[in-house]
N, C-alpha and C positions, 0 to 999 in steps of 0.2 A: 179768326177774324178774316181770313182769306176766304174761306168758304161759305161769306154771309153774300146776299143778291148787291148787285153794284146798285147804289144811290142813282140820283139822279144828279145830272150837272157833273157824272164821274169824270176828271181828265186820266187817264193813264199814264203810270210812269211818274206823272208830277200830283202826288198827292198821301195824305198820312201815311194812310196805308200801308204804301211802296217803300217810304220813307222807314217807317216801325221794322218793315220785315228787312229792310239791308240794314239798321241797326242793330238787329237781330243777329245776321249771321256776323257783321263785324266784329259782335261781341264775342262771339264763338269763333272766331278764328282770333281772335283776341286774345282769350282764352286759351285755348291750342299754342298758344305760341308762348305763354306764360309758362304752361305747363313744359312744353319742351325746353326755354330754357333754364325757369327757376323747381322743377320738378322734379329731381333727384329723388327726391324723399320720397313721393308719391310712388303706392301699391301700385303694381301695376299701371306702371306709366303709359305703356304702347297699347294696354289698350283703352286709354281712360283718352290720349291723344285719336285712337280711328273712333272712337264715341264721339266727339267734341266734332273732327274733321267731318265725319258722316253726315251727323245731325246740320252741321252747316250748309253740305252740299245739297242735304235735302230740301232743307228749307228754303236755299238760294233757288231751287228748282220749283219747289209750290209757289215761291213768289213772282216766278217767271211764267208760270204756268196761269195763276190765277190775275195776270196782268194783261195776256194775251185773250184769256176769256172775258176779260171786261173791257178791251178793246172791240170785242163784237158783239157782245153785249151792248156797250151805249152807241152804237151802229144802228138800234134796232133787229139784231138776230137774235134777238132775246129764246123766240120762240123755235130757235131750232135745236136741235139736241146736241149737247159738247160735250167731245171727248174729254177734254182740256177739264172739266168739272170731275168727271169719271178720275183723271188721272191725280189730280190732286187728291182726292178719297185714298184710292193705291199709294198715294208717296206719307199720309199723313199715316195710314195704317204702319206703313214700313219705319218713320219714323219712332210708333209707337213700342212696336215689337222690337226691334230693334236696342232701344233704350232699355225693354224689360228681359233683354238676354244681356244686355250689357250687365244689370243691374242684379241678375242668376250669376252669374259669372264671378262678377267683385265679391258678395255674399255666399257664394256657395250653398244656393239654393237649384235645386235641381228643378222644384214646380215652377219656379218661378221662370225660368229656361225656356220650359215647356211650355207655359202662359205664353210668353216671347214669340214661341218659333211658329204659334198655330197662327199668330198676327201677320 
C-alpha cells in the first residue's frame, strides 16, 4: 500500500494510509510485548521477539519513508527521481528475507534460509 503513487488531494501524516501503517506496527509491538510477557511456552521465544521487534521497526521506517516521499510528491516534485522510493523497495526486500530466515530457522529448513539471505 505504501508503495502505490500518492492520490490527489493527498494530506500527509493525516490520512488512511498513515493511519493503517501505525496500526500496524502497534499491533506488532503489541504482539512483542504479549509474547515477552505471556510467552514462556513459545519455541523459541528471543527469536520470534527480534522477528516481531524487527518487522516493526521496519515497517515504522517504510511508513516514514513513504510519507516524506508523498510530502513531495503532492508538492509537485513528482517528476524528480527519489531516493525515499528506492529506499523503501530496500527496506520492504529486507523485510521479506528477513521473515523467510526467521521462518528457516523455527522449521529447520536450510533452503529456505537461503531463499532469505539472497533477499
Amino acid at each position: 500500500m505504501q508503495l502505490r503513487a500518492v492520490p490527489l488531494g493527498y494530506v500527509t501524516l493525516l490520512n488512511g494510509r498513515a493511519a493503517t501503517g501505525m496500526f500496524a506496527v502497534l499491533i506488532l509491538y503489541g504482539l512483542a510485548a504479549l509474547h515477552r510477557r505471556l510467552g514462556a511456552h513459545v519455541k523459541e521465544l528471543p527469536v520470534n521477539l527480534a522477528v516481531l521487534i524487527t518487522t516493526a521497526s521496519l515497517l515504522s521506517l517504510s511508513l516514514l519513508t513513504s510519507e516524506i516521499d508523498a510530502f513531495w510528491v503532492a508538492r509537485g516534485a513528482a517528476d524528480v527521481w527519489s531516493i525515499a522510493r528506492e529506499g523503501m523497495q530496500a527496506i520492504a526486500w529486507a523485510g521479506v528475507g528477513g521473515f523467510l530466515v526467521w521462518q528457516g530457522l523455527s522449521n529447520r529448513r536450510a533452503w529456505v534460509r537461503a531463499i532469505g539471505s539472497c533477499q
